[in-house]
Every structure is written in C-alpha cells, then in structure tokens.
C-alpha positions in Angstrom: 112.7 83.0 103.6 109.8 84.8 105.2 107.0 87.2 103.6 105.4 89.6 105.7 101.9 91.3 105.1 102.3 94.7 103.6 100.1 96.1 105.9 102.0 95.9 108.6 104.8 98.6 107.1 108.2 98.1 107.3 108.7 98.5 110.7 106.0 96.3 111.9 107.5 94.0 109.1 110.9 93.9 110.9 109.5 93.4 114.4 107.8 90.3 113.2 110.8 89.4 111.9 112.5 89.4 114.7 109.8 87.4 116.4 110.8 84.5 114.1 114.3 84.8 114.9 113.3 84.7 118.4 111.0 81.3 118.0 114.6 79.8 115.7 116.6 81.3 119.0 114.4 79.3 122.0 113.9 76.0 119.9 118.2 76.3 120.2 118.1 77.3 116.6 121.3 79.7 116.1 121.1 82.8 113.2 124.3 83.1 110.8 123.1 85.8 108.4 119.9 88.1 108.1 119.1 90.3 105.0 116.2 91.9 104.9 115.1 92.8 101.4 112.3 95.1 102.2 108.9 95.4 99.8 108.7 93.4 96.6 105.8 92.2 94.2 104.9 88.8 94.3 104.8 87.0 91.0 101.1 86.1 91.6 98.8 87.4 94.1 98.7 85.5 97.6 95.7 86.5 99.9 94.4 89.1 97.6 97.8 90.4 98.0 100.1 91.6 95.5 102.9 92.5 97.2 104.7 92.4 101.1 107.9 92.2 103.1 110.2 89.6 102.0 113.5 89.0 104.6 115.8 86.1 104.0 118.2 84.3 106.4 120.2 82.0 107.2 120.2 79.7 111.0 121.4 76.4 111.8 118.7 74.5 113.1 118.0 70.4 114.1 116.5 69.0 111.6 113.7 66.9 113.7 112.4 70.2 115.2 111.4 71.5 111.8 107.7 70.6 112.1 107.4 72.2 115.4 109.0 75.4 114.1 106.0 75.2 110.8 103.4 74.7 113.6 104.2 77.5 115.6 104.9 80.1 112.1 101.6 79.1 110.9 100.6 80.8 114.2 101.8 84.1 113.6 99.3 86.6 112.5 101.3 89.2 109.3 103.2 85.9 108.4 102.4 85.1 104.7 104.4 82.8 103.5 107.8 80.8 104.8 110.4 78.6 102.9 112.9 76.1 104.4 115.7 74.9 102.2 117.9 72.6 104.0 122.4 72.4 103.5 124.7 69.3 104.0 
C-alpha cells in the first residue's frame, strides 16, 4: 500500500504511482493487481495532513531486495507513507 500527498491531485497521485510500479518493474519486481482507491481520510493526521491518495497493489517481488526498494521510496518527494506485507 502506498499514500500519496493530497496536494498533488489525483492525477499527479497516479503518475507517482506509476513511478513506484516502475522502481518494483527495474528491481525485476513483477505487478499482479493494481487498485487505486483514490482520496480517503487518514485515521490520525500524518504530516499535518489529514487526508491523501491511498492505491493498493499487489507484485511479486525477492525478498532480499526489499531494503533497497524502502531506500529508494523514502526518496520520492509526494510519497507519504508505504506498507509491505509479505505471502508464502
């Protein structure tokens, strides 16, 4: 799961979007599913924000390259927050 600043709009919101899927795609990371859920409200405020984009998907990915993948998110200026969960 990603969250997107809400000042970037929703377009602005998708292209940085697909700027993430495009870091998963050249680290050999491979998308299965994508759904964008658009603006929500955040259950608490997060950089004097109280609400933003929120897009969830789904990509296979190796495990051992997940700290490169956080270092190079953490790069990306709009990006507010990110969650991995990991399947068997």
């Amino acid at each position: 799961m990603t969250i997107y600043k809400n000042d970037l709009g929703e377009e602005g919101a998708k292209n940085l979007s697909s700027k993430v899927k495009e870091i998963v795609e050249s680290m050999e990371g491979k998308e299965v599913q994508d759904d964008f859920w658009g603006r929500r409200k955040f259950a608490y405020e997060m950089d004097h924000a109280v609400e933003g984009f929120y897009d969830v998907f789904t990509f296979e990915f190796e495990s051992s390259k997940v700290s490169k993948l956080k270092e190079k998110l953490n790069l990306l200026n709009g990006l507010v927050r990110y969650l991995f969960t990991a399947q068997k």
